[in-house]
N, C-alpha and C positions, 0 to 999 in steps of 0.2 A: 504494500500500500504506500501512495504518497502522501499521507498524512497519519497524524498520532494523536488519537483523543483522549481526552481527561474522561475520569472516573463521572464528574457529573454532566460530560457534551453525552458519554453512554448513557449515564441514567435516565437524560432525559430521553433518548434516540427509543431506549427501552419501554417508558411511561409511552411514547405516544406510539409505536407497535403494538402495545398491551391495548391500548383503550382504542384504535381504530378497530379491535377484534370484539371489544366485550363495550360497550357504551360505545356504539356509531353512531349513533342520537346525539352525541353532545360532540362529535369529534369532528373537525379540527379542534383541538381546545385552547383556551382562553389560556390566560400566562396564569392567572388564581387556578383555573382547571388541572392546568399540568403541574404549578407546585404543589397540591394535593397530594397530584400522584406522583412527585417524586419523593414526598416525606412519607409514603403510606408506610404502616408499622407490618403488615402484611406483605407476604411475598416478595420481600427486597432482603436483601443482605449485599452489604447492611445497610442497618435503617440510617438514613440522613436527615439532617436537619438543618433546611437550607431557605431562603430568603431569594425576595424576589433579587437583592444584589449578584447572589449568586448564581441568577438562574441566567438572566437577560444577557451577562458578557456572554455568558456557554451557548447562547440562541445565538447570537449575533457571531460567533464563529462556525456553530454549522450553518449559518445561511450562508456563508460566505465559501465555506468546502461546499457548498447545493447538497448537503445533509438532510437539510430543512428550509421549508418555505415559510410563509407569510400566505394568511386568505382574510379574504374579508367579505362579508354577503350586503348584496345593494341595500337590506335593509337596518344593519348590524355595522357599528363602527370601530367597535371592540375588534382589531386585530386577533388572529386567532394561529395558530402554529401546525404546520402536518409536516410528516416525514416524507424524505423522497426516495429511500431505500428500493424500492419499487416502481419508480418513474422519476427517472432523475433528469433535471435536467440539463447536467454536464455532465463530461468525463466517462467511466466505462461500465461499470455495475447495476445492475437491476437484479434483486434477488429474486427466488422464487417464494412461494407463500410457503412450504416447511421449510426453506433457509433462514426466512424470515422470521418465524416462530425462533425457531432454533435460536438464533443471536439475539431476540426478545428477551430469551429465559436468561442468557449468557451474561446480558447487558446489565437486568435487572439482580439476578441471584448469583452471578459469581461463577467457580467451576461448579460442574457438575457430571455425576455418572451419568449415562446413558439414559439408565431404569429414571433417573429424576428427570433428565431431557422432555423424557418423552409423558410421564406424567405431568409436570409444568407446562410443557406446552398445549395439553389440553385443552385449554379456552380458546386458544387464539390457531391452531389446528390439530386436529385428530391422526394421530399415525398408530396404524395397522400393528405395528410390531417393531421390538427393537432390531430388527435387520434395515425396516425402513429408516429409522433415526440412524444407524450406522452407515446408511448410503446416503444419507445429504451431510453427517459428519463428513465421509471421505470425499464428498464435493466440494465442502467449506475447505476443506484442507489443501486438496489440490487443485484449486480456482489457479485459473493462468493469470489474474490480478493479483492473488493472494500471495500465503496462507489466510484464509480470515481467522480460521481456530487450527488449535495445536491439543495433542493425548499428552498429558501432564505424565511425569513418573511417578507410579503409585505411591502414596505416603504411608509409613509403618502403621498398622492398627489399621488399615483399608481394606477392604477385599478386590475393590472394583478401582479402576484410574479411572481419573476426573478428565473431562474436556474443557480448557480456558478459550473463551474469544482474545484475539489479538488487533484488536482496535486501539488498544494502548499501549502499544508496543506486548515486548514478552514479558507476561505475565513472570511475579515474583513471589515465589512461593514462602519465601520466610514474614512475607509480610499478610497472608489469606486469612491470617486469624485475627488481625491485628485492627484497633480502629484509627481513622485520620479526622481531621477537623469538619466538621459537621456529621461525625457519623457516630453509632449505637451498635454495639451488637443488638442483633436481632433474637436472641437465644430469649426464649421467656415471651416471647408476643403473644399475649392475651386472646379470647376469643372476644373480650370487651374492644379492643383494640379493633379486634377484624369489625365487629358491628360501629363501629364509632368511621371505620372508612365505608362502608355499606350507605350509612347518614350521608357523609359527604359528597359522594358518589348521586345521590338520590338529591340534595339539594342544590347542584350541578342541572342535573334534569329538569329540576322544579324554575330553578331559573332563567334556564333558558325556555321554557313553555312560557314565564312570565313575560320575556322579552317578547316571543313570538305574536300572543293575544295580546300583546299592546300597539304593534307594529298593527296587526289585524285591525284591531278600534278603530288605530286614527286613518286610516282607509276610508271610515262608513263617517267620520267628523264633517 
C-alpha cells in the first residue's frame, strides 16, 4: 500500500462498514453519528474515547487518501460521511462485500482467528464456512496492491493464529494487549453497556425521522 493509517482513520473506516451493513437508515452518518460509533463499549477492542477533535483531522485525511467522502441530501445541510472502500474514487482498490466485512471486523476488533472472522462478520455478511473466510483471507493477502492482512505467529496459550489487517503498517505484537490514549480495554463490557448503545443507535433513527417530517411540513406551509 501507498499509505499508512492511524488506529482511529481504521476505526472510523471500520464504524462506517459496520453501520452501512446494520443501520442503512441512518447511513451516511452525521460526525455525532459516527463518534457514537467509534466510542461504542460493544464490539470494539479496544474501546476509545475520543472527541469530535479527534475525529475531524482522521476525516479530513481519508478524504484526502479518497478513503472517505462527504454527502449531503438537497434537503439536509448537516454534512454526512461514507466510505469509498467499495467505489472509490481514485487510485486502485474496490473490495468485495466479504473483503469488506473481513477488514470491518479487523478495523474494529483487532487480530482475530478465523472461527471469530467469520462469527463477527455476521451482520454485515454471512459466510458459508471457514474454508470460505480462508479464501478471501488468502485474497486479502495476496492482492497485487497489497498484502492488506498478514497470519500473525501463534502466541503461547493459543490454539489457533490470529489474522492482523495491515493498514497501519505491521502490526506489533508486544503492544495487542496494551492500551494508548483515548483507549479502554474492552475486557468487562457490560450487557448495560451493549443496551445503552442499542438507545443510541435508536435515537440516531429517531432523529433523523425528526429531520425528515419536518422537511415534509414545511412542503405543505
Amino acid at each position: 500500500m501507498n499509505f499508512t493509517l492511524t488506529p482511529i482513520e481504521t476505526r472510523i473506516l471500520g464504524c462506517l462498514i459496520e453501520k452501512e451493513a446494520t443501520t442503512p437508515d441512518v447511513y451516511p452518518l452525521t460526525l455525532n453519528s459516527l463518534l457514537l460509533a467509534c466510542n461504542q463499549k460493544s464490539s470494539r477492542e479496544p474501546v476509545m474515547e475520543l472527541s469530535s477533535e479527534d475525529v475531524l483531522p482522521a476525516l479530513d485525511n481519508l478524504i484526502e487518501k479518497t478513503l472517505v467522502s462527504t454527502w449531503k441530501s438537497g434537503h439536509n445541510r448537516m454534512g454526512k460521511y461514507q466510505h469509498k472502500l467499495q467505489h472509490r474514487v481514485s487510485d486502485k482498490f474496490s473490495f468485495s462485500g466479504p473483503e469488506l466485512a473481513v477488514l470491518g471486523v479487523l478495523f474494529l476488533r483487532g487480530p482475530q482467528t478465523l472461527g471469530e472472522i467469520r462469527t463477527r462478520c455476521a451482520r454485515i455478511h454471512e459466510f458459508d464456512s471457514l474454508d470460505a473466510v480462508t479464501s478471501v483471507m488468502k485474497d486479502l493477502q495476496e492482492h497485487p496492491d497489497g498484502p492488506y492482512v498478514a497470519l500473525l505467529p501463534r502466541q503461547e496459550g493459543r490454539k489457533e493464529p490470529r489474522y492482523a489487517h495491515l493498514f497501519c503498517g505491521e502490526p506489533d505484537e508486544s503492544s495487542q494487549h496494551g492500551t494508548a490514549p483515548g483507549q479502554k480495554s474492552a475486557a468487562g463490557t457490560s450487557r448495560l453497556e451493549a443496551l445503552e448503545l442499542e438507545v443510541g443507535e435508536l435515537k440516531s433513527a429517531l432523529r433523523l425521522l425528526g429531520e425528515r417530517f419536518e422537511t415534509f411540513r414545511k412542503q405543505f406551509e
